[in-house]
C-alpha positions, 0 to 999 in steps of 0.5 A, spaced: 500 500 500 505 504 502 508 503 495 502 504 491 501 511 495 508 513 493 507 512 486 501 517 486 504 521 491 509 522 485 505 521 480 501 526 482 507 531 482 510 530 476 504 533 473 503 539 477 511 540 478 511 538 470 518 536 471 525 536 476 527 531 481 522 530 485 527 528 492 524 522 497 518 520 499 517 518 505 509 515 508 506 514 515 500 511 517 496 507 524 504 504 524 507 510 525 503 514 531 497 516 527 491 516 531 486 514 525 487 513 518 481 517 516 486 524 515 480 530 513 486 536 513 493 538 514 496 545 516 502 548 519 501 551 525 506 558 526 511 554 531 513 549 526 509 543 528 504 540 523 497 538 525 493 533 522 485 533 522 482 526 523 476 521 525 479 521 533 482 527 534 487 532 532 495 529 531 501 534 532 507 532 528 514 534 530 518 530 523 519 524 528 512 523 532 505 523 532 502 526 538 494 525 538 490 530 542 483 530 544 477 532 550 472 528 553 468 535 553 467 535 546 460 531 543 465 527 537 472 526 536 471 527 528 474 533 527 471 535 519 476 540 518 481 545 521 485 552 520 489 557 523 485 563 526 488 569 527 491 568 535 496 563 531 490 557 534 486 553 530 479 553 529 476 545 529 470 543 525 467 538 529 461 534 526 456 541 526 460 544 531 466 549 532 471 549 537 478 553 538 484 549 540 489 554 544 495 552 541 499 554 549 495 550 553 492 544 548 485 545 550 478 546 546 474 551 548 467 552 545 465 557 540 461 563 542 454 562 539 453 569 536 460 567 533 459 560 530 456 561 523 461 566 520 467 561 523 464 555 520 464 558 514 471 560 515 474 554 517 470 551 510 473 556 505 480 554 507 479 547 505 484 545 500 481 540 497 483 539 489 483 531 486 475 529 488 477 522 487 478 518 493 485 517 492 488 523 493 484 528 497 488 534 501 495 537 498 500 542 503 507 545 502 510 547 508 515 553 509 521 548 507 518 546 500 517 540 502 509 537 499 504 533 505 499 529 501 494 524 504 490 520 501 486 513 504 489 510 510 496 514 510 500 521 509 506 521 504 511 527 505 515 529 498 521 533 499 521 536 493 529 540 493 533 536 487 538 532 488 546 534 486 550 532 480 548 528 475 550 521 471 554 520 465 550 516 461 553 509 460 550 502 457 548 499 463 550 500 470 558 499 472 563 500 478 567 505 476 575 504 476 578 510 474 578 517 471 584 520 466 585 528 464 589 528 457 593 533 454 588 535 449 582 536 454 581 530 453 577 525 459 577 517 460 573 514 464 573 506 466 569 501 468 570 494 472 564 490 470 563 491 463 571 493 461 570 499 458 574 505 456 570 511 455 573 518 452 570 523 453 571 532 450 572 537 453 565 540 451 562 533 455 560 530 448 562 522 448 567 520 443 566 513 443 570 507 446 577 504 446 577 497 443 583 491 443 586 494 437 586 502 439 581 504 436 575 510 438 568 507 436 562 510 438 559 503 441 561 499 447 565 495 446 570 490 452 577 490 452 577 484 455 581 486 461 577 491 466 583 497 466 585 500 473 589 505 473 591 510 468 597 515 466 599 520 461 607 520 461 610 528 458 610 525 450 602 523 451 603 516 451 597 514 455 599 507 460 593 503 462 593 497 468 588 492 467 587 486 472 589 481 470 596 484 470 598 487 463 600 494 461 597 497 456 601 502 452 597 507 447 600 512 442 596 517 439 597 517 431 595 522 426 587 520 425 587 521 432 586 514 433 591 511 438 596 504 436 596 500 441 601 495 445 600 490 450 607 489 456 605 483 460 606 484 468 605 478 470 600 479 476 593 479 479 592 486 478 596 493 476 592 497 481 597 505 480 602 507 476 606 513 477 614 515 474 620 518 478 625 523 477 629 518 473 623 517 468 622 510 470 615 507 471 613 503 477 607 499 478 603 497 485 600 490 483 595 486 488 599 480 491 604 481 486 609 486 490 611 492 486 615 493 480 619 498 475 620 499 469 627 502 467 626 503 459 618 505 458 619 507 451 623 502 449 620 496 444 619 491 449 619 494 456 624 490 461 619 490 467 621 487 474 621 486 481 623 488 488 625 483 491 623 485 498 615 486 496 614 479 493 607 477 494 605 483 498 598 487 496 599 494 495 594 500 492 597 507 491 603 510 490 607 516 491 614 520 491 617 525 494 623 527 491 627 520 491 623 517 497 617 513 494 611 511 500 606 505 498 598 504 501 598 496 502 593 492 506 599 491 512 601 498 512 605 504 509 611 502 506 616 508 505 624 507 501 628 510 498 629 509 490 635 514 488 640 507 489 643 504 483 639 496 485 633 497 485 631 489 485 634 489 492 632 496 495 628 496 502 622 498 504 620 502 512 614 498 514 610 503 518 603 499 522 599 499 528 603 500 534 598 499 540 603 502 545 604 507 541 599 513 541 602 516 535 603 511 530 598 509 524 591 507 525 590 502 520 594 497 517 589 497 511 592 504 508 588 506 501 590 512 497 594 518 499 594 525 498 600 531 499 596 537 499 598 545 497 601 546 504 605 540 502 602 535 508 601 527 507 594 524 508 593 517 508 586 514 507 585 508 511 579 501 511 577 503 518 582 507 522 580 515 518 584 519 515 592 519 518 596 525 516 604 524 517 607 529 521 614 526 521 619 532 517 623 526 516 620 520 511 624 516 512 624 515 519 624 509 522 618 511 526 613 516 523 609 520 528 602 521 525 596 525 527 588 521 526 582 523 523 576 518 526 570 518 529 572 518 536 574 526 535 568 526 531 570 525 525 564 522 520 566 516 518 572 511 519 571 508 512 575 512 508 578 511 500 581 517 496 582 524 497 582 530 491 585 536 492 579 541 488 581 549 489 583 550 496 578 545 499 579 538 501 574 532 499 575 525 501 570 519 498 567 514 503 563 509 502 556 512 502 558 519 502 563 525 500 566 528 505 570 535 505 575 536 510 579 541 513 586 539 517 586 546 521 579 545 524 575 541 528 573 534 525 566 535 527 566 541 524 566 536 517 561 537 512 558 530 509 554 530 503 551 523 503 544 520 501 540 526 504 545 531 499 544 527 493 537 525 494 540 518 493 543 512 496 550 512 493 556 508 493 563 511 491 568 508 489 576 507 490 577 512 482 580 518 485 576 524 482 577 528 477 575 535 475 573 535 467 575 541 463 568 544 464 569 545 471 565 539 474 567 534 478 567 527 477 566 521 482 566 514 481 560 510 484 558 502 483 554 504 477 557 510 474 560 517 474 557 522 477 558 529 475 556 534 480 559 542 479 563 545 486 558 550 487 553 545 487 558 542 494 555 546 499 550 545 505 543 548 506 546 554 511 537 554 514 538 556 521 534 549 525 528 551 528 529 548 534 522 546 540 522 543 547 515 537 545 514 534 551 518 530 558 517 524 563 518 525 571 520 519 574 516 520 581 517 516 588 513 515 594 512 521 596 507 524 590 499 525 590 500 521 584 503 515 587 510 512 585 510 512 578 511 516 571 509 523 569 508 524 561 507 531 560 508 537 554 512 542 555 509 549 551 513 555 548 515 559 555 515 553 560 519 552 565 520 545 569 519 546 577 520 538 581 517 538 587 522 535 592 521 527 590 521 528 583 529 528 582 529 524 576 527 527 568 527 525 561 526 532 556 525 531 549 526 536 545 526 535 536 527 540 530 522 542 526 526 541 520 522 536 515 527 535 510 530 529 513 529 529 521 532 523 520 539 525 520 538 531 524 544 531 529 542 534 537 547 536 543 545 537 550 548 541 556 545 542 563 548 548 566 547 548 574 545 556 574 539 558 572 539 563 565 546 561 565 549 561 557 553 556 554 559 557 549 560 552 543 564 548 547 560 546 553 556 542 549 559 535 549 559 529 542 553 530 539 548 525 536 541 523 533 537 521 540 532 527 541 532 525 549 537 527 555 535 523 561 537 527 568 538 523 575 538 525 582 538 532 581 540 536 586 535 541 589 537 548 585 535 553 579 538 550 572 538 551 565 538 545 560 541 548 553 540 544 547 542 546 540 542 542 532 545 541 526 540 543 520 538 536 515 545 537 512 549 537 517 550 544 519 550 546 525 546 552 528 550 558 533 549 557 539 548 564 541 542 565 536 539 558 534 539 554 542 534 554 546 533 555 554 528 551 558 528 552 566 529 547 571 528 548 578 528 542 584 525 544 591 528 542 596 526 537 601 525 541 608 532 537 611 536 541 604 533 548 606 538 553 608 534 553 615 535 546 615 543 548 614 543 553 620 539 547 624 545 543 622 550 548 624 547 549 630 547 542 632 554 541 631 556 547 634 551 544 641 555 538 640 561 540 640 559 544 646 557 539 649 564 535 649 568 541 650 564 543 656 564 535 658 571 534 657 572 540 662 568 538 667 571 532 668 577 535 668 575 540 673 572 534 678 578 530 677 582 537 680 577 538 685 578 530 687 586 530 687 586 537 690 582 534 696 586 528 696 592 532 696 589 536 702 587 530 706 595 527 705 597 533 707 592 533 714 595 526 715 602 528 715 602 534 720 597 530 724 602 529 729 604 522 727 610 520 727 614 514 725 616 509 729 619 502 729 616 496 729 618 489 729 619 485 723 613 482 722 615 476 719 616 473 712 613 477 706 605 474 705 606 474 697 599 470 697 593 470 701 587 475 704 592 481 703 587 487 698 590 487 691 592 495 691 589 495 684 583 495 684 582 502 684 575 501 680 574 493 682 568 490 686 567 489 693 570 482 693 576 484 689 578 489 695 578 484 701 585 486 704 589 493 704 596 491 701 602 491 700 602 487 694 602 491 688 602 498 687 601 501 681 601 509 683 602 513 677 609 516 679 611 522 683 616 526 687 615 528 694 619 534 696 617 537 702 610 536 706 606 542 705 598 542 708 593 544 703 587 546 706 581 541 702 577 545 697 570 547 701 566 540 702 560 538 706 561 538 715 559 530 714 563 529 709 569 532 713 567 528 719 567 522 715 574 524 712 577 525 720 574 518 721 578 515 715 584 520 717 585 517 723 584 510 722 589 511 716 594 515 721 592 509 727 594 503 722 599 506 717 604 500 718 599 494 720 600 490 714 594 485 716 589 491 715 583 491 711 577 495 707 573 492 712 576 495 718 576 501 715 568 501 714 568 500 720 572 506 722 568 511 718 562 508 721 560 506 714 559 500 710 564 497 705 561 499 698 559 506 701 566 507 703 569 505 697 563 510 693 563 516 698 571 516 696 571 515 690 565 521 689 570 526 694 577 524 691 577 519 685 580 514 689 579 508 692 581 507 700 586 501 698 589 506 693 588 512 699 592 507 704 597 506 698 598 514 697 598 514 705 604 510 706 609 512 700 608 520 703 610 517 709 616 513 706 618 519 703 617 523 709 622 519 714 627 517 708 628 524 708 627 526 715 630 520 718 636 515 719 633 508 719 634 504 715 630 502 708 628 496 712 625 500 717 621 504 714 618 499 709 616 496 716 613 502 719 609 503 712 605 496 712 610 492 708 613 486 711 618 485 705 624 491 704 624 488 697 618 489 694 617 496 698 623 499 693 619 496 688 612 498 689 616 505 691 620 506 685 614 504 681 610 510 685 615 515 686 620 514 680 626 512 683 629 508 689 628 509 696 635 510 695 636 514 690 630 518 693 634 520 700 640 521 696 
């Protein structure tokens, strides 16, 4: 059916056009997101969009998507006709009545009575209708030119701009190989599948075609061999190479027909053939390596080999001065052939090296190029385009410089490249590409099939300018012939549009967790609440020449109203989309710029547009939340600080009161007195730990001797400390405690026990009670008793260490000296010293 519809589409314009080039057809219908095949109108609104008037309603086009509009408000979903009014909305037709749809809002709206008749008969004047027959029923043309015809089941659009260039007339379709230029003005062009040689005049007029014997007839006719590659050497003989492998030799004769000799190369194929400074012809064979010719004009030509490319593939050739460079499938070869043994000369490979960023990017190299400025260029199979930037050729490793689709670049395919003028092409398989080194590769300028209106194929012949100006490209079926103005792209701005964007919601939305289709209208801007962070926006150019190849480029910029610069935008493509997650509360801007059907980008400055995003914060990413932050950091910091200082200031408080209350017990009158040896040190048994400055009850069983742990310190002198202001009956219960120690400071067997009982106390309490006013347990108090008293009579006495640790409580000298060094931080010794 498609196929039916586009013939009468064309059909339909070759008479009203009465001829041209009628461009491509493209039809729609259900399958492509019409909402009924019964269309009744088409019109263009003042955006851009076209409207489309059916049995279910009105249908948005953008060039990619079919948006379908209808109310459950209005008595029938048949729309008979539509038209623009004068506010840029449509008047809609439906059944017997008129509604306005408001193109800002997308909502009908019904018509005044007193206004319906005169609206009616609007909306019917604007009618366009011409063929009454049921085929073909409504006709427009856009603001492009482009046609919009629809006829029974389906809508067909018409690009009516003509293609580019044109065919050389040829017998039948066939590869095109190569082109050649003469001395006379004359052009040849060649061709694979059916071996012919074509010759041309410099006025386009064909001359006729070469035969095997070197004559001109005017039918075509086979050389048996297909020819590809030709030159003319200064004295006007014309070398062709054919495959399989010969060289011919035409010399032109008086009757301007050309003797012809054939010299046997022996190879698959003669696929370049250039000649040095010296004269001699080299030969780039296909599989065969390459070869030379030292005497070209002699009766039978001499053709060898160089040894070192035996078997090897190679394509194109070209010299340097005395330096030869070779494309082949396994690299670029470079020698030097200014030696006498050209049999034995050695070439340079140059290949991929993947450790070495600089180094070709294909091995596959197809042709070359040295442009005016002197600067070689490779085309490669599937690595771009390598430009040598070496100053040495001869070098053993050659630096180069890519061109491929990683830096933007069109296309990694490529096969020869033509220096016209001063602009720079480059064929591909599907397109022509014109080229500048000095530019950004995305900057280049594809004319591929929406250019030629065509799907083209080029081919390996490197193109030619004929004597008419023109250039020529070689296709699978023919030479196109195209003149270089005609090589340039539409500079139409794109009319760029926002259509439309998806809200990925949570749990937190009256709509429920979910998604949010919406459109977005001219002059829209975007506000999420705080559990709508993630959103696809699309965006589209109303260019319908060929949407299909619209290139697009996004940029979010995190301040609202802020303007982007033309390298803010990243690599472009063809989605028409961009997807944000996770967006942080805040005003954006999203920035979105195109290229026009051909390619062209538009200026960001005048041609982008803006569209507005703010997120709302939750309550917790509020600047008051912020301050509610700060201050409860500050308050816990606070807390610590002032925890920290208050336990400091407890811990003085308890060691000053300690230090008072040891000081009371030193000047309380007591005096050290002998006492008898008491018998053998007791290493075990019911003696207290002196640890246990935290233990429990069972733990503190005996005030001991036996261990001491007593961070160190010097006594010097005693010094009476009055003890920080505490309560009358905790002073009283500190006396108690005081004499108790005073009483029994050198009993040995004494316990926590009996030093409840002397405060009037139980034992836990005690043990809290000193704890609570000096941060010590009593065991660790009636340690710090006896070491001050030991350092009181070491220093105030004569007796001897034994004495004393005996007057202490200890009942072996040893271990006092051990307890007290690990207390004071020296020896009782080294203490009375």
């Amino acid at each position: 059916m498609k196929r039916i519809v586009s013939f009468l589409c064309i059909l339909w314009l070759g008479i009203s056009m009465h001829a041209g080039n009628l461009g491509t057809v493209t039809t729609y219908d259900e399958s492509c997101g019409m909402s009924q095949w019964h269309i009744t109108q088409m019109l263009q609104d003042g955006e851009g969009y076209i409207w489309f008037a059916t049995w279910n309603g009105l249908n948005r086009f953008d060039g990619y998507e079919l948006v379908n509009f209808k109310s459950r408000s209005l008595a029938s979903d048949r729309i008979r006709n539509i038209c623009l009014n004068e506010r840029g909305n449509l008047w809609c037709k439906i059944e017997d009545d008129v509604y306005e749809f408001d193109l800002k809002n997308y909502k009908f709206t019904p018509v005044p009575e007193s206004e319906k008749e005169t609206i009616k008969k609007i909306v019917d004047v604007s009618s366009t209708s011409f063929f009454t027959g049921n085929d073909m029923e409504r006709r427009m043309t856009d603001r492009q030119g482009n046609h919009w015809l629809f006829c029974k089941n389906t809508f067909c659009r018409v690009d009516s701009s003509e293609g580019k260039g044109f065919y050389i007339p040829q017998p039948k379709p066939s590869k095109i190989k190569a082109f050649l230029r003469d001395n006379k003005n004359r052009y040849w062009i060649t061709t694979m599948e059916d071996a012919t040689v074509r010759v041309y005049s410099s006025d386009n007029h064909l001359i006729g075609y070469l035969n095997q014997q070197g004559r001109i007839q005017p039918t075509a006719v086979s050389l048996k061999n297909a020819v590809y590659s030709m030159m003319q050497l200064s004295d006007g003989t014309i070398l062709m190479g054919t495959k399989p492998g010969s060289l011919i030799r035409l010399k032109e004769t008086a009757d301007r027909q050309f003797s012809m000799s054939t010299i046997n190369v022996d190879c698959n194929g003669v696929y370049d053939i250039k000649q040095d400074a010296k004269g001699r012809i080299w030969l780039a064979t296909f599989s065969d390596g390459l070869k030379f010719i030292g005497d070209i004009k002699a009766d039978k030509p001499q053709v060898e080999s160089v040894e070192s490319t035996y078997l090897k593939k190679f394509r194109q050739m070209m010299f340097v001065g005395n330096t030869l460079l070779v494309t082949s499938t396994h690299g670029l070869l470079v020698g030097d052939v200014s030696g006498n043994n050209l049999r034995k000369m050695k070439f340079v490979t140059h290949s991929v090296e993947p450790e070495r960023e600089s180094s070709i990017d294909c091995n596959a190299t197809m042709a070359m190029l040295r442009d005016k400025k002197g600067r070689i260029f490779i085309t490669t199979e599937s690595g771009g385009v390598n430009m040598i930037e070496s100053p040495n050729l001869l070098s053993k490793k050659l630096n180069f410089k890519h061109f491929n689709t990683s830096d933007g670049f069109p296309t990694d395919i490529t096969f020869v490249m033509a220096e016209i003028g001063e602009r720079l092409f480059i064929v591909a398989n599907t397109q022509i590409i014109e080229f500048n080194p000095d530019r950004n590769p995305r900057e280049a300028v594809c004319y591929d099939r929406f250019f030629w209106h065509n799907d083209i194929l080029f081919t390996e012949a490197i193109p030619l300018v004929a004597p008419d100006g023109n250039i020529l490209f070689g296709t699978e079926s023919g030479a196109i012939s195209i003149n270089p103005k005609e090589l340039k792209k539409s500079a139409e701005a794109p009319h760029l549009v926002f259509t439309g964007y998806m809200v990925r919601t949570s749990e937190g939305d009256s709509q429920g967790k979910g998604k949010i289709n919406r459109l977005i209208r001219k002059g829209d801007n975007i506000v999420l609440q705080p559990w709508q962070r993630d959103i696809t926006i699309y965006f589209s150019s109303l260019d319908y020449k060929a949407p299909e190849h619209i290139l697009y480029s996004a940029v979010l910029l995190n301040k609202k109203n802020a303007k982007p610069t033309k390298d803010d935008f990243p690599t472009a493509g063809k989605n028409r989309s961009i997807s944000l997650y996770n967006l942080a509360p805040g005003k954006y801007t999203l920035w979105v710029t195109a290229t026009n059907s051909d390619g062209v980008w538009g200026d960001v400055e005048k041609d982008a547009i803006a569209l507005n995003i703010e997120v709302v914060p939750t309550f917790w990413e509020t600047p008051l939340a912020t301050m509610m932050y700060v201050l409860i950091v500050f308050v816990v910091i606070f807390i610590i600080v002032y925890t920290i200082f208050y336990i400091r200031e407890i811990k003085k408080n308890q060691n000053e009161t300690l230090q008072a209350y040891l000081s009371m017990l030193q000047s309380s009158g007591a005096s050290a007195k002998k006492v008898e040896k008491i018998g053998q040190p007791q290493e075990q048994g019911g003696n207290f730990d002196s640890t246990a400055g935290g233990k429990n009850d069972s733990e503190e069983n005996e005030i001991s001797e036996n261990e001491v742990h007593i961070e160190p310190q010097k006594e010097e002198s005693v010094q009476v400390i009055a003890p920080r202001k505490i309560s009358a009956e905790d002073d009283l219960f500190m006396k108690r405690v005081l004499a108790f120690v005073d009483e029994h400071i050198g009993d040995s067997d004494v316990n926590i026990n009996d030093m409840a009982s002397a405060a009037a106390t139980s034992r836990s309490g005690l043990n809290r009670k000193m704890k609570e006013l000096m941060g010590i347990t009593p065991a660790d108090f009636m340690r710090e008793a006896r070491m001050k008293k030991a350092c009181k009579m070491l220093k105030e006495t004569d007796e001897s260490i034994t004495e004393i640790a005996f007057s202490c409580g200890f009942s072996d000298a040893k271990y006092f000296s051990k307890c007290f060094k690990a207390s004071i931080g020296v020896s009782p010794t080294d203490y009375r010293k």
